[in-house]
Each structure stands twice: as structure tokens, then as C-alpha cells.
Backbone bond lengths (Angstrom), bond angles and torsions (degrees), N, CA, C in turn:
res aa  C-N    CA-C-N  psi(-1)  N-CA   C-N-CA  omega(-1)  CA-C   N-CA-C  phi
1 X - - - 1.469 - - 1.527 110.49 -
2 X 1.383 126.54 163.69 1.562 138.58 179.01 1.338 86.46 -87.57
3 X 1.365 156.64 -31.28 1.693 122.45 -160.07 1.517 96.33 -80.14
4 X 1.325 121.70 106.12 1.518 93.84 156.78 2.044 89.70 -118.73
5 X 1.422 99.70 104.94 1.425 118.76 159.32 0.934 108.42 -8.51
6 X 1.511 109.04 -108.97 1.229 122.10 -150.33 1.587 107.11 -69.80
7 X 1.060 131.83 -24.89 1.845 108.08 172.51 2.097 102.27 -81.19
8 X 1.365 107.63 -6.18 1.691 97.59 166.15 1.995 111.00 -82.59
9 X 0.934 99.96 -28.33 1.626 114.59 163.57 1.725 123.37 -46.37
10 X 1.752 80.51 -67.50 1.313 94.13 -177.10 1.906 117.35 -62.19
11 X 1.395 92.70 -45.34 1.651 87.09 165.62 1.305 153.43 -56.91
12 X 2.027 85.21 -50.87 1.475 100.45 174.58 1.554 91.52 102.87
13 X 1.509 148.23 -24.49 1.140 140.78 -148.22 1.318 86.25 -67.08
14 X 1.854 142.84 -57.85 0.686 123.91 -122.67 1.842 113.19 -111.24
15 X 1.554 94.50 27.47 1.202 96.64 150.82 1.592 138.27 -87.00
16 X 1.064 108.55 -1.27 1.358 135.97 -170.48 0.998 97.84 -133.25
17 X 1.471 161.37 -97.54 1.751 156.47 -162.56 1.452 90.56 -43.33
18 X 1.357 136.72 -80.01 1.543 124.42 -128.59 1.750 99.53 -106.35
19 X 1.681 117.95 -5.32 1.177 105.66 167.08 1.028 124.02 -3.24
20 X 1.525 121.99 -94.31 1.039 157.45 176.07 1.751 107.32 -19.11
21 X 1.026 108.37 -58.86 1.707 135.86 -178.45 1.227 93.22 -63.32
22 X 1.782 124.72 -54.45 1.723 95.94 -175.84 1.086 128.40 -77.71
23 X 1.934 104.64 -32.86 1.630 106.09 -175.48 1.643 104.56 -61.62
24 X 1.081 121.10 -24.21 1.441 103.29 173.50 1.582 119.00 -100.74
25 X 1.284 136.68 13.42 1.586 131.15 158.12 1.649 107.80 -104.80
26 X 1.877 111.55 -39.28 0.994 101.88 -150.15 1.883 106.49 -137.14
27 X 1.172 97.51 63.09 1.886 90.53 -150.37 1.549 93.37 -49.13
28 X 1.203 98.76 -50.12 2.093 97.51 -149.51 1.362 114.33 -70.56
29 X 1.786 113.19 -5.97 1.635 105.06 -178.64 2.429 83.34 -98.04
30 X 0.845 88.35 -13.17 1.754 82.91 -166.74 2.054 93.88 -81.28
31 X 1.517 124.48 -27.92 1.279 113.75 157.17 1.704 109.86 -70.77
32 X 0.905 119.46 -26.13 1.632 102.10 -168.26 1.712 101.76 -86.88
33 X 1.405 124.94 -28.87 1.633 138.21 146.41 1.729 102.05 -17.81
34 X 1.634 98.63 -64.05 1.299 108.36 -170.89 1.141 135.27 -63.38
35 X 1.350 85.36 -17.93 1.765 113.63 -160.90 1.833 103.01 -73.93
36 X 1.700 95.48 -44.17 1.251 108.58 -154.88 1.831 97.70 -79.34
């Protein structure tokens, strides 16, 4: 699979690259992403 969490965490890329990808598979773990 493309989520690998914690190295999208650790980067930060994937607030900007996979946006898109979470708000549409995964909104509520991609707000709590946000959260953190």
C-alpha cells in the first residue's frame, strides 16, 4: 500500500503530495495526521 504513516509523518511530504489521496480514502485519520 502507499500509506506508510509514519515516514509521511516524519517528513511532512504528505501533506502536500498525498492530500488529495487522503481527503478522499481517508479524511478522519488525514485530520488526526493534521491534528498531530
Amino acid at each position: 500500500m502507499i500509506f506508510d504513516d509514519n515516514e509521511r509523518i516524519v517528513t511532512g511530504d504528505f501533506l502536500e503530495e498525498d492530500a488529495d489521496i487522503e481527503v478522499g480514502l481517508r479524511p478522519r485519520e488525514l485530520g488526526e495526521y493534521v491534528g498531530q
